[in-house]
Every structure is written in structure tokens, then in C-alpha cells.
N, C-alpha and C positions, 0 to 999 in steps of 0.2 A: 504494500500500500504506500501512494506515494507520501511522504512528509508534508506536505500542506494539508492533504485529506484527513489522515491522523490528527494533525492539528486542531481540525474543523470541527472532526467529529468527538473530540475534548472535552472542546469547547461547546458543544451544544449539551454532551452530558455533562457537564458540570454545570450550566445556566439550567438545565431540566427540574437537576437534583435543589437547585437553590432554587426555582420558585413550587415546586413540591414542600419542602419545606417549611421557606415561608409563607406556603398557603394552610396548611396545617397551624402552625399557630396563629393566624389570621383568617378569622370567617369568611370576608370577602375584602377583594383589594381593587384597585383599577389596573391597567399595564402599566400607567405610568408611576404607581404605588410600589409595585412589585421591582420595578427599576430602580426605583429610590432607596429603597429596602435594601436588596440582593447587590446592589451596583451591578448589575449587567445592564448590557446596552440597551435603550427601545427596539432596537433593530431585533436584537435576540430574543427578546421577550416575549416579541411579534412571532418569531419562526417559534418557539417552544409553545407558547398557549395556544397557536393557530394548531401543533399538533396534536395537543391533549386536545382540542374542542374537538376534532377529526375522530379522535377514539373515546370521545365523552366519559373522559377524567374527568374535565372541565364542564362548566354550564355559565353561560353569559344569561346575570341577572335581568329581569326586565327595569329598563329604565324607567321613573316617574320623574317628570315635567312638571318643573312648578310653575312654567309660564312667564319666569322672570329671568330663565337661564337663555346667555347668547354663547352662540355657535355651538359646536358638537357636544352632545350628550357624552356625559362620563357613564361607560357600560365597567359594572362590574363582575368579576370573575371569585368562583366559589369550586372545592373541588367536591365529586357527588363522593356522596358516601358509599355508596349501593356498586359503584366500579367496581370493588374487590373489598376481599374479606378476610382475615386473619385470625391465626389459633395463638391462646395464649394458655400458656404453662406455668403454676407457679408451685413448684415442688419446695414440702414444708413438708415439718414431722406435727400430728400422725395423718395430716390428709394434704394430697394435690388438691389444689384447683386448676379448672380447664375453663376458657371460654370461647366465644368465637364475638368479633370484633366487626366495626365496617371500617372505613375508608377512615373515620373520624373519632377512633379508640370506641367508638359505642358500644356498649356491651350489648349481643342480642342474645345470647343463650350462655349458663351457666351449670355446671357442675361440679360436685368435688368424689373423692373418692382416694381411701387408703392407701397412703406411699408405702409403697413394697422397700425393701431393705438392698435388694438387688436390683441393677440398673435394667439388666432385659427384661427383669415381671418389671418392673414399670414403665418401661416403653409401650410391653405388648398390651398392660392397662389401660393406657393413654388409647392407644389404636382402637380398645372398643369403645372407650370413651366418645371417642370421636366421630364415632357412627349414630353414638345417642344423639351429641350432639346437633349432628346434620339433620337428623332425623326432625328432633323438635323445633328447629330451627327451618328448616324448609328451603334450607341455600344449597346450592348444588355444590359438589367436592371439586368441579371445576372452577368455580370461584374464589376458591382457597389459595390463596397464593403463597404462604408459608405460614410457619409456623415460629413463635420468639417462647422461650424456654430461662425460667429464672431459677436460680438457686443460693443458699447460702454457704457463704465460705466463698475461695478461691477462683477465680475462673480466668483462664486464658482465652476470651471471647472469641479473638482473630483465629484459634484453632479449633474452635469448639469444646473446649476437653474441661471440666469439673477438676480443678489441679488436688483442690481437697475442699473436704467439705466434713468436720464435725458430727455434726449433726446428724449426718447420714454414714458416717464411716465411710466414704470413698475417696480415693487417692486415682487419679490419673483417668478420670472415666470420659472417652469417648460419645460425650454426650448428646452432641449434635449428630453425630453420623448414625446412633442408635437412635434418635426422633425421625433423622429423613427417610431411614430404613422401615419403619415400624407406619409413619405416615403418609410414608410416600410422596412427600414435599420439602422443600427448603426448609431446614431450620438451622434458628442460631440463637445461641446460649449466653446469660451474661450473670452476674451477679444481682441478688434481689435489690438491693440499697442503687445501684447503677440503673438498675430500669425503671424502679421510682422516682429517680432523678429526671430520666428520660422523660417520663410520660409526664413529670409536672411542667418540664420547662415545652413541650409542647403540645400539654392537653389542659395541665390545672393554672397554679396560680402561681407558678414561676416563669409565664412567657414573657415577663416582660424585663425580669431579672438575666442580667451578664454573668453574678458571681452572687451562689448559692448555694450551703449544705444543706444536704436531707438526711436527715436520721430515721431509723425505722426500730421502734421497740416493741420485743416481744419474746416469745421462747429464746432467740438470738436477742442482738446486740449489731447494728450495721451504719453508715452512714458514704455515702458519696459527696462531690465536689466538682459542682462549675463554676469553671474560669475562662473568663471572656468570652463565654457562651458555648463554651465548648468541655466538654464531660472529661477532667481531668482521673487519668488512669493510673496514675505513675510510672514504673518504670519494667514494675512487675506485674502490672495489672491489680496490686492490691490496697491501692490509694483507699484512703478510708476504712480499712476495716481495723476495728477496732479490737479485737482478739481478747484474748482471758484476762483479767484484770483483779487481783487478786485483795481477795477482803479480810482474810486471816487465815496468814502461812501454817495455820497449824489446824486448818478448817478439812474440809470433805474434798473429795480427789473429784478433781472436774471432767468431763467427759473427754477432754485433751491430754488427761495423764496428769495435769499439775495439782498441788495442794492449794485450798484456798480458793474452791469457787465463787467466781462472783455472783452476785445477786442483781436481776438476773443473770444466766449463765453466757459469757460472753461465747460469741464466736468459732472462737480457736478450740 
């Protein structure tokens, strides 16, 4: 492929990806909003919303006229929810939650059901899981575009893999490739505290926050960290986690081996 074309083609995935995005934390925008926003060109913003309206990602609101506006109507752009639909995983001790998702984090069907101790009885759980859930839900498995998978403890997200996890006793588990097998779709694994981060800075009440922690309390102990808008990971991927933390060295042996559980039982 020649070298301009590569270029091009980039550069139109990365202007795609950034008004995806910031269509997601924004209801509705104009083109010239979404320019303003993203810094991409009008020029681009034109070729990228032109192709989502083509495959109705996109829906151009209908204009109201108040009669005192001169020259062109400002048309705005909203993405539909109903395009596509997503599975979401949040593996906890003693029960998973499963949902299924639209365009716009909305939750339309839910269930939970008993985490197995081993990682393939919990995939192949999830997998009948998943049938309920289509089932009551009425959305076709073609729709389903992947699958996002949460856990506590460690995760190296970019390879899928559960590094460790406490709570669950596992070390080293192929996580993602055991959900795409079992579902038959994309997935990809992250830490719990990380995906709550995710979903507040572009679903709750952090969209409009640069630089934000989230802590999450409960059987665990978790918390993540945006910076400059961007979900700080560190170096090992274990930014924020807060591990055992000890209340009296001469206390009950934690389920990490050390003396001294905290209260609650931390992390690690």
C-alpha cells in the first residue's frame, strides 16, 4: 500500500475513533461542535459523519426554526443506540453479573449467577448465560459485537490475561481468549476499578472531569486514575490498586498469605 494511502487511511481512523467518542459523552453535537471538541478538520468530520449517517450509526436530528435564525440551520448529530449491542461481564465472589448493553451503556437485560472457582466452568457459564440472555432480551446474536469482561486484582488488559486475582485464586489466566472461545465474539478484559472509571468519564458524572479517582468499596478494596483524560495505567498495568493493608500484625492471615487482614479485606 502506497504511503500517502496508509496515511489517509490513519487518519480517517483516528478522526472516526475521536468523534465516536466524543459522541458518546455528548448527547448531541453539530459538525462544527464535534471539530471544536476533537480538533479534527471540518473537512474530516464531513467525510466521517457522512459515513456513519450511510451505515446509521449516526441520525441527523430534526431541526426546529424559531423564525428569528438567519442563514443555515445548525443540524445536529446523535449516535443511535439500537446500531449495536454489547455483553458485559463482571466476575465477583460469590456471583457474576452478565448484561447486555446498547450503543449508549443502557442496560436492557440482566442477570447474575454463581462464579465457579475455575476459569473454563465459568466461561462455559457465561455461554448459557448468554442465551438467556438473548432470549429475554429479543436482540439477535448478530448484533452483539463483543463482549468487555471485569475482574478484581491484576490484569494485563492489552493481552487479555487475569495476571492475578485474590479473590479468585488465579495466576496467569487467559481470560479473554477463554470468553471469545466460549462466546464466540470479541472480548476484552480489564480490571473492575478501571472500567468504572471508564464508564463514569463517558457514561456518569465524570465526562466532564480531565483528572479523576474512583474508588470502589466492597468484599475488595480498588480504585483507578484519570489524567488529562486519559485512564492512567502505570507501568505495570497496576496503577491504583491498593492491595493488603495491614490492621494488626498479629491479626488473622489474609487470603494473600499475610498477617493482619484489613478491614475490609484488601485486594492483594
Amino acid at each position: 500500500m502506497p504511503q500517502g494511502e496508509r496515511s489517509s487511511k490513519l487518519q480517517f481512523r483516528s478522526a472516526r475513533n475521536a468523534v465516536i467518542a466524543t459522541l458518546l459523552r455528548n448527547e448531541k453535537l453539530s459538525r462544527s461542535e464535534l471539530s471544536e471538541i476533537t480538533g479534527v478538520s471540518p473537512a474530516a468530520i464531513t467525510e466521517v459523519t457522512q459515513a456513519f449517517l450511510q451505515r446509521d450509526l449516526l441520525a441527523e436530528l430534526p431541526v426546529r426554526s424559531t423564525g428569528r435564525q438567519r442563514g443555515r440551520p445548525t443540524i445536529q448529530l446523535e449516535l443511535q443506540a439500537s446500531h449495536a449491542y454489547f455483553v458485559g461481564v463482571s466476575i465477583t465472589q460469590p456471583e457474576t453479573a452478565m448484561v447486555i448493553t446498547d450503543l449508549r451503556g443502557q442496560v436492557l437485560e440482566h442477570l447474575d449467577f454463581g462464579t465457579p472457582r475455575e476459569p473454563n466452568a465459568l466461561a462455559e457459564l457465561a455461554k448459557k448465560s448468554l442465551s438467556t440472555l438473548l432470549r429475554g432480551s429479543g436482540i439477535p446474536r448478530s448484533r452483539v459485537l463483543g463482549v468487555g469482561v471485569t475482574i478484581t486484582g491484576m490484569v494485563n488488559a492489552e493481552e487479555g490475561i487475569c495476571r492475578y486475582s485474590a479473590a479468585l485464586g488465579w495466576r496467569d489466566v487467559p481470560l479473554a481468549r477463554l470468553m471469545e472461545k466460549a462466546l464466540r465474539m470479541p472480548a476484552w478484559v480489564d480490571n473492575d476499578a478501571n472500567a468504572i472509571a471508564v464508564g463514569e468519564k463517558f457514561f456518569g458524572r465524570a465526562r466532564e472531569m480531565e483528572n479523576f479517582t474512583s474508588i470502589i468499596l466492597g468484599p475488595t478494596i480498588g480504585s483507578a486514575h484519570y489524567m488529562h483524560g486519559t485512564l492512567y495505567r502505570g507501568h505495570d498495568d497496576s496503577a491504583g490498586e491498593i492491595g493488603h493493608i495491614t490492621i494488626d500484625p498479629k491479626g488473622e492471615i489474609c487470603r494473600c498469605g499475610r498477617h493482619g487482614r484489613s478491614r475490609p479485606s484488601g485486594r492483594s
